[in-house]
Kinemage of the C-alpha trace (Angstrom):
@kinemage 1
@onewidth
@group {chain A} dominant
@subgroup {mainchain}
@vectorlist {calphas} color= white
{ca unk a 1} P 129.195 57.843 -11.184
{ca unk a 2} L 128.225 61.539 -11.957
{ca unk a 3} L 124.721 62.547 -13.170
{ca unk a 4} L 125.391 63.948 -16.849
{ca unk a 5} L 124.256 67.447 -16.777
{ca unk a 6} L 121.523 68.786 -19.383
{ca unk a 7} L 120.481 72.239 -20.232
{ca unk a 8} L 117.085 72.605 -21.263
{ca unk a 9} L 116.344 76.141 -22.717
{ca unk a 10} L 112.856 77.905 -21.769
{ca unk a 11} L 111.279 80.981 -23.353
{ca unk a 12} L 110.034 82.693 -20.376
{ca unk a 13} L 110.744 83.545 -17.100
{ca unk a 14} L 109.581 80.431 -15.675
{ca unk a 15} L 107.996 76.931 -16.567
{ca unk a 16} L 105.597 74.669 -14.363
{ca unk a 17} L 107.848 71.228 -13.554
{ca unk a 18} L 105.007 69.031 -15.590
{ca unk a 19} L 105.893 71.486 -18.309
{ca unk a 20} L 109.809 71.222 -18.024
{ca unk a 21} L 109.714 67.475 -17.873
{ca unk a 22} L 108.060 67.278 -20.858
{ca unk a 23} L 110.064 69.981 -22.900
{ca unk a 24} L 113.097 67.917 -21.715
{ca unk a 25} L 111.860 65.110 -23.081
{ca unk a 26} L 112.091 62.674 -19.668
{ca unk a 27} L 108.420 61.794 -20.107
{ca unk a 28} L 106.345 61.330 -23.257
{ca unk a 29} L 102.511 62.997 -21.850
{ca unk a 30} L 101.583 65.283 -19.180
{ca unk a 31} L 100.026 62.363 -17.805
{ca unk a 32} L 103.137 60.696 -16.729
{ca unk a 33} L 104.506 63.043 -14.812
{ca unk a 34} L 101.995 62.169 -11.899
{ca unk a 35} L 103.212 58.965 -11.545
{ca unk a 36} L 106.986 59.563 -11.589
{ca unk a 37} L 106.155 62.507 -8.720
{ca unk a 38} L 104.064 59.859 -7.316
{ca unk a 39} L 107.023 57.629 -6.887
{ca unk a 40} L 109.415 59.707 -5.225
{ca unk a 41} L 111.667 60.209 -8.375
{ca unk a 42} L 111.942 63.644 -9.089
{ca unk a 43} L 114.496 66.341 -6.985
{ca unk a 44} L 114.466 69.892 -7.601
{ca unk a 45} L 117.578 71.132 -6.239
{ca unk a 46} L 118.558 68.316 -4.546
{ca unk a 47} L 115.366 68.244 -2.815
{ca unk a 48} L 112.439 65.644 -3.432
{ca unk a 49} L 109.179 67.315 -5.139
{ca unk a 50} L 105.937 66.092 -5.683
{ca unk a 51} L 104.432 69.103 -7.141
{ca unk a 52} L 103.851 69.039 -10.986
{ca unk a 53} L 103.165 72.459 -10.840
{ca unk a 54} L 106.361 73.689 -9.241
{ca unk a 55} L 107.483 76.959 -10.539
{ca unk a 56} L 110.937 76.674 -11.751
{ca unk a 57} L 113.023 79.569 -13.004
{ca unk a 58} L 116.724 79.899 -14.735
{ca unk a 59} L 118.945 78.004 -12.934
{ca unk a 60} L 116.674 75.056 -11.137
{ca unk a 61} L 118.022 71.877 -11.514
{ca unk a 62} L 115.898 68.817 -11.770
{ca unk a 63} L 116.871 65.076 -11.156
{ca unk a 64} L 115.423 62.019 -12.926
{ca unk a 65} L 117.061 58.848 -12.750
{ca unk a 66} L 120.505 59.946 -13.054
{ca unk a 67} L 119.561 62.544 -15.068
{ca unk a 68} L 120.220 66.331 -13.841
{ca unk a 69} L 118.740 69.065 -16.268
{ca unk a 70} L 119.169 72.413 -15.455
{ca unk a 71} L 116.713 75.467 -16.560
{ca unk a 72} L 118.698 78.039 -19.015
């Protein structure tokens, strides 16, 4: 099965990945991120990342549980 693709629209040049994950609504608070890094759940291009404050810019594509969304 595919992921289904998202495109999550940002206002600047780049967001923080605690930021994005938030605007894309996969977690609720800021705080949650941590633990979903924490877990080995989140892939930046195709590669894991455990940094909430991962720049990402137009383009990046994050994974979360079968969920791709991609920075526009």
């Amino acid at each position: 099965m595919m992921d289904t693709m998202r495109d999550v629209q940002i206002k600047d040049s780049m967001i923080r990945l605690g930021q994005f994950l938030k605007l894309a609504d996969v977690v609720g608070a800021g705080s949650d991120v941590k633990s979903l890094l924490a877990a080995g759940q989140v892939r930046v291009n195709a590669e894991p990342e455990t940094r909430r404050g991962r720049q990402l810019v137009r383009g990046d594509e994050v994974s979360v549980g079968g969920e791709t969304y991609r920075v526009v």
